[in-house]
C-alpha positions in Angstrom: -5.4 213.8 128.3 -6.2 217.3 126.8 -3.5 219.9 126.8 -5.4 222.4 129.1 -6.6 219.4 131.4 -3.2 218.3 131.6 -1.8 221.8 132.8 -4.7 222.1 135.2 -4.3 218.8 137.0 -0.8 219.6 137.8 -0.9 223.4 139.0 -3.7 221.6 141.7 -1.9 218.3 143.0 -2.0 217.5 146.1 -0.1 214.7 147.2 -2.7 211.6 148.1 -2.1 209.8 151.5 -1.6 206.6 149.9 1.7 207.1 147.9 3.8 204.2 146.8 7.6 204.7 147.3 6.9 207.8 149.2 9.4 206.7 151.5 12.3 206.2 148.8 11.4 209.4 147.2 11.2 210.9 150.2 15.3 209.8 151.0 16.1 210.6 147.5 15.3 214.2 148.1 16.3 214.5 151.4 20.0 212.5 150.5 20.4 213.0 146.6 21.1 209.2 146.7 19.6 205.8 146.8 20.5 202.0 147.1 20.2 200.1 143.5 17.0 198.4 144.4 15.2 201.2 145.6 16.5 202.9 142.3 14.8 199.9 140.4 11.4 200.3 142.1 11.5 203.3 141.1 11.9 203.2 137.5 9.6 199.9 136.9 6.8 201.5 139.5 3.8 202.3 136.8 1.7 203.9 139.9 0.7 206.9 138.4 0.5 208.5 142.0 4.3 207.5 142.5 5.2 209.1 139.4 3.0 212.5 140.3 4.8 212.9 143.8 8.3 212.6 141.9 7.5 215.3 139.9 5.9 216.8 142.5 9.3 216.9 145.0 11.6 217.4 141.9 9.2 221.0 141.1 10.6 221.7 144.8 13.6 221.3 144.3 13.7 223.3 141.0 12.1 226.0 142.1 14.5 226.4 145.0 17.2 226.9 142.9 16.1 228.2 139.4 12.5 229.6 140.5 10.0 229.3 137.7 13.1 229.9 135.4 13.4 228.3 132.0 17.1 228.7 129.6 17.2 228.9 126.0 19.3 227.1 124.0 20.2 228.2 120.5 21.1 225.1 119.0 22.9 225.5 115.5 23.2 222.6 113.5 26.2 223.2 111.4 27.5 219.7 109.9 26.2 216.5 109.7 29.4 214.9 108.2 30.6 212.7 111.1 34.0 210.2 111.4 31.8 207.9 113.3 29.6 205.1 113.0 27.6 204.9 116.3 24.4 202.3 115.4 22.0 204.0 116.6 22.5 207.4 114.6 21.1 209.0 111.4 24.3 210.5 110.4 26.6 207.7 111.0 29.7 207.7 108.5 28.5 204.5 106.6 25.1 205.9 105.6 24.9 206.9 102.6 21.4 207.8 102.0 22.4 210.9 103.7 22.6 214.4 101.9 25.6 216.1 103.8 26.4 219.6 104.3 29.0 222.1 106.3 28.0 225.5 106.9 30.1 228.4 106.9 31.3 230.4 109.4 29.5 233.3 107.8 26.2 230.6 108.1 26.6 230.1 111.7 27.2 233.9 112.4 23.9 234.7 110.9 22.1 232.2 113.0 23.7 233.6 116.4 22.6 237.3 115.0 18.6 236.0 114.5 18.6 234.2 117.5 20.4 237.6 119.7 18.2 239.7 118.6 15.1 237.1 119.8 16.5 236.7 123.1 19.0 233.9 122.8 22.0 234.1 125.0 23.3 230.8 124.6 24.4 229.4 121.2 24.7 225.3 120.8 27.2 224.5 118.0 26.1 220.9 117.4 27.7 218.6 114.5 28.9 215.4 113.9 32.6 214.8 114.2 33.9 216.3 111.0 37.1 217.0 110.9 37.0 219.2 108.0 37.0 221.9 110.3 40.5 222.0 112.3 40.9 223.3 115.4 41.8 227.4 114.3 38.8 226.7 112.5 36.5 226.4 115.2 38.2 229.1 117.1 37.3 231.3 114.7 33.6 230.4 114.8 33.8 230.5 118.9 35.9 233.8 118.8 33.6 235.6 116.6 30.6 234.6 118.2 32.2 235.8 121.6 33.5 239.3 120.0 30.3 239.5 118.1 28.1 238.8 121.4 29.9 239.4 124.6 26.8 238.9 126.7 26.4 235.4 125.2 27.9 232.0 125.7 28.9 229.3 123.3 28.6 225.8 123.7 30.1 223.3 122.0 29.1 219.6 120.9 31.6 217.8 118.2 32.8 214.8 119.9 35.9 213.3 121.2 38.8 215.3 120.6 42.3 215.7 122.2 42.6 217.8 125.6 44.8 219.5 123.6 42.1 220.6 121.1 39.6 220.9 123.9 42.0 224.0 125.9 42.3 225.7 122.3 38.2 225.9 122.2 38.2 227.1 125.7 40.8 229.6 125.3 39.4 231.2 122.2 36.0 231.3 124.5 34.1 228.1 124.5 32.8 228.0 127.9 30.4 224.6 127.8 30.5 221.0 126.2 27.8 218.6 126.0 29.1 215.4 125.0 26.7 212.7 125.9 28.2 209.2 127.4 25.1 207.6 125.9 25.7 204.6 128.3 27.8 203.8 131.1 27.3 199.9 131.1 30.3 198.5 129.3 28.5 195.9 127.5 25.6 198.1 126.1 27.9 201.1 125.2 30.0 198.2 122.8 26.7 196.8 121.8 25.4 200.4 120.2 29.4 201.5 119.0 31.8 199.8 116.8 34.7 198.4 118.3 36.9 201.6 117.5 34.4 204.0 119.8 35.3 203.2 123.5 33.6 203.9 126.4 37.0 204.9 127.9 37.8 207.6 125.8 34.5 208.7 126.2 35.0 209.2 129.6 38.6 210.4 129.3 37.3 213.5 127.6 34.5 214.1 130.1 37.3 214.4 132.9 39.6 216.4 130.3 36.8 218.6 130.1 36.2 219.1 133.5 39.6 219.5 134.1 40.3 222.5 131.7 37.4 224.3 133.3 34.6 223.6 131.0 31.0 223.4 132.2 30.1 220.0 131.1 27.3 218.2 130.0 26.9 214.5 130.1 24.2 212.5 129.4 22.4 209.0 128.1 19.9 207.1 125.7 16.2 205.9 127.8 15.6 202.6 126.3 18.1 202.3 123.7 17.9 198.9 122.0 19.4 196.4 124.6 19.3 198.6 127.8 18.2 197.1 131.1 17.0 198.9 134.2 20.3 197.9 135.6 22.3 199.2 133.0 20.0 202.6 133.2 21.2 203.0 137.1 24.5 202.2 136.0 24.4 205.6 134.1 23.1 207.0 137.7 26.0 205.9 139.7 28.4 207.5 137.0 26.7 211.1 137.0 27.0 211.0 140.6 31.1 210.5 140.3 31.3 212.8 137.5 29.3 215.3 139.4 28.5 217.4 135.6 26.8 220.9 135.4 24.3 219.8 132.8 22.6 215.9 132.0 20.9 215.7 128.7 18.7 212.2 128.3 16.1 211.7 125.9 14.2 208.4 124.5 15.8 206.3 122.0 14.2 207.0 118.5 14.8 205.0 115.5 15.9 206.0 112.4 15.6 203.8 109.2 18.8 203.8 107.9 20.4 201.7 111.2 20.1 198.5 112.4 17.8 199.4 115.0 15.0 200.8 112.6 12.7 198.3 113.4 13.1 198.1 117.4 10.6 200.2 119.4 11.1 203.7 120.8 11.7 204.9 124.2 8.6 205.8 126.1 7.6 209.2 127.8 6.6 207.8 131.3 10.5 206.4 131.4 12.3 209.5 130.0 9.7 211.8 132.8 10.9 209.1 135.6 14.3 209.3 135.0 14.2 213.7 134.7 12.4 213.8 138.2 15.1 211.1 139.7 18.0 213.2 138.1 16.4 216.5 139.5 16.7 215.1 143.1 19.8 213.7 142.8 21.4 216.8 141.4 19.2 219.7 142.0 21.6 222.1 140.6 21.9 220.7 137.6 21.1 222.4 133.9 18.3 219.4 132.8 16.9 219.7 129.1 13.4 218.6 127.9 14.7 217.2 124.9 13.4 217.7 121.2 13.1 214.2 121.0 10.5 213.8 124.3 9.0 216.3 122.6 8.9 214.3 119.0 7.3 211.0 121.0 4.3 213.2 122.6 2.9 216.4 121.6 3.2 217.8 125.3 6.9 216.4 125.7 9.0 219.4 126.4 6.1 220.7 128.8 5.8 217.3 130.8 9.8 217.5 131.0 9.8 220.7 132.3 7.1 219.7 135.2 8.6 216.7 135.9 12.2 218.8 136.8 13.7 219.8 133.8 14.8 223.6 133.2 16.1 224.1 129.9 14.8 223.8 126.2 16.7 223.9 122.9 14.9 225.8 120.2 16.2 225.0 116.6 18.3 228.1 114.7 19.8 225.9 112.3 18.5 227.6 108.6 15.5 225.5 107.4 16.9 224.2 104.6 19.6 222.0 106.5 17.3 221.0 109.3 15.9 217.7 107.8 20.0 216.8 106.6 20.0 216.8 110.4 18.3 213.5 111.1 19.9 212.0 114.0 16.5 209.8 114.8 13.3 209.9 112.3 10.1 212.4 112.8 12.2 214.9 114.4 10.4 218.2 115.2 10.5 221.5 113.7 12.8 221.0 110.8 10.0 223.2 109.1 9.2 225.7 111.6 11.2 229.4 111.3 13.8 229.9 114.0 11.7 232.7 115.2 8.3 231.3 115.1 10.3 228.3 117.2 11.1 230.8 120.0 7.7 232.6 120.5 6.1 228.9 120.1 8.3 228.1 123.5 7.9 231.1 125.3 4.3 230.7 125.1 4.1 226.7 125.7 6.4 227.3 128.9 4.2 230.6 129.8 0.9 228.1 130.4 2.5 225.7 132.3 3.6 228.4 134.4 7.4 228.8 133.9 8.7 231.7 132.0 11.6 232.0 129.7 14.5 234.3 130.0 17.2 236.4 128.2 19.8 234.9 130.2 23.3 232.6 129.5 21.6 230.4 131.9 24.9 229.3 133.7 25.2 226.8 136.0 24.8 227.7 139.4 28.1 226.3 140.5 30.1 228.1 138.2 28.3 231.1 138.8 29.3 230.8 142.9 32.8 230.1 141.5 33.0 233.5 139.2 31.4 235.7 142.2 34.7 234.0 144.5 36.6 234.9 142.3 35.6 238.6 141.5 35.5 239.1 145.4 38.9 237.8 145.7 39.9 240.6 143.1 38.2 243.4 145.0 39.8 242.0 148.6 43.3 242.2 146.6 42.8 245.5 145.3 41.6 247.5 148.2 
């Protein structure tokens, strides 16, 4: 379908009287929750009406709470060294066809200056787990980013640590961490780690996280090699317990330096299934159109953001590191200029109808929790 055709046909739907799984979608948006099989028909229904009145209910429900909002993320790249081995990844610790790098505090200071000045107010420091950085180390890079940019957040995303490390980053201003769970099925999460990676200290340090205050982001692989439908509303089940402020997903992609180069890659009507479902279930929740739904289709990150998503993740990372960065293969703009990147999505989200704004793009229940607390202080002080 053509670009402009595509953004026509969904500015003018109206839903059709013969909808399958109207009724369960229906529920799902009235309850924010639904039985495993109803789940299932869900996500293996290849009714193209069902999938339009998803996304059509999850638009609803975005709009009610984040209008025709969309957050930037300023996502700075800034190792690619990594203690861990995880199958599926590009910059797992045992390949060696990798070109590594660390950048500088200096580095990563320049990138939240270009990316302030066009708008960002939200700086992603991404990385594999190198430990070459200690802890005062990246309290530095959070602390001068916060000093440097008081109107601007930092987010973090480096991997398990200890709590103890975790309250350091918040206290020196660290006020987000996205640490994917990948998969919440036992079996498949030992299938795509070694045996030292454990789904139990993955989910340790999602509750550590949430427990020291963080706003936290979980999230999972669509169609990683092995995954079954099952395993997929597994992952469900565990979002609703955690109850996190932000969900990143995004289709498997292989990379050929893994053991899963040759298996296939995840497919856009599953990752755009699983956004509408997660937008109903959670309709407060910070929901990215990934850079890699965007690698799989040329109108990824716009069909992400009509199916319920809310946030995209532009690339500041300097050009010349970008393609080090290779978590999958045939990833994005690792040639395009940070700046160019911005303007690209401001415009691409302007014709679908959303616009972008200069905003930290918190999440709604933190927000309510930091307008308690500055009316507490005014009750106490009068």
């Amino acid at each position: 379908m053509r670009y402009l055709d595509f953004i026509r046909k969904q500015k003018e739907y109206v839903p059709p009287a013969d909808i399958p799984q109207k009724g369960h979608i229906d529920q799902l948006f009235e309850t924010r929750t639904l039985t495993r099989d109803a789940l299932r028909y869900l996500l293996e229904s290849e009714d193209e009406r069902t999938a339009e009145y998803l996304f059509f209910k999850a638009r609803i429900r975005q709009k009610e709470t984040f209008e025709n909002k969309i957050y930037l993320r300023g996502l700075i790249e800034f190792s690619n060294f990594c203690r861990c081995d995880c199958k599926y990844c590009g910059i797992r610790k045992s390949n060696g066809n990798v070109q590594r790098y660390h950048m500088s505090r200096e580095d990563i200071l320049r990138c939240a200056e270009l990316g302030h000045m066009h708008g960002f107010r939200t700086f992603v420091l991404q990385g594999g787990e190198d430990l070459s950085y200690s802890d005062d180390d990246i309290c530095r890079i959070v602390s001068s980013i916060r000093e440097k940019f008081p109107d601007s957040a930092v987010t973090l995303s480096i991997g398990e640590r200890t709590k103890e490390s975790y309250q350091k980053y918040f206290d020196a201003g660290a006020e987000r961490y996205l640490l994917r769970h990948e998969a919440a099925a036992p079996e498949l999460y030992r299938k795509l780690h070694p045996q030292a990676q454990t789904l139990e200290n993955r989910i340790r340090c999602l509750y550590d996280l949430k427990s020291i205050g963080y706003q936290v982001g979980a999230g999972m692989m669509l169609h990683a090699p092995g995954q079954t439908l099952d395993d997929l509303i597994t992952d469900f089940f565990f979002l609703q317990k955690l109850q996190p402020d932000m969900i990143g997903c995004g289709p498997f992609i292989p990379h050929k330096d893994t053991e899963y180069r040759n298996e296939e890659a995840g497919s856009v009507e599953l990752t755009l299934r699983v956004l509408g479902i997660l937008r109903l279930m959670f309709p407060e929740v910070l929901l990215p159109s990934t850079t890699a739904l965007g690698t799989i289709d040329p109108m990824g990150r716009e069909k992400g953001i009509l199916a319920g998503a809310n946030v995209v993740m532009p690339n500041l990372s300097p050009r010349d590191v970008r393609k080090k960065y290779m978590l999958y293969d045939n990833k994005i703009c690792t040639e395009d200029d940070a700046v160019q990147c911005a303007g690209c999505m401001n415009q691409r989200m302007k014709a679908i109808g959303y616009r972008v704004v200069e905003d930290r793009g918190d999440a709604p229940r933190k927000v309510a929790q930091m307008c308690r607390k500055k009316s507490e202080k005014r009750i106490d002080g009068a």
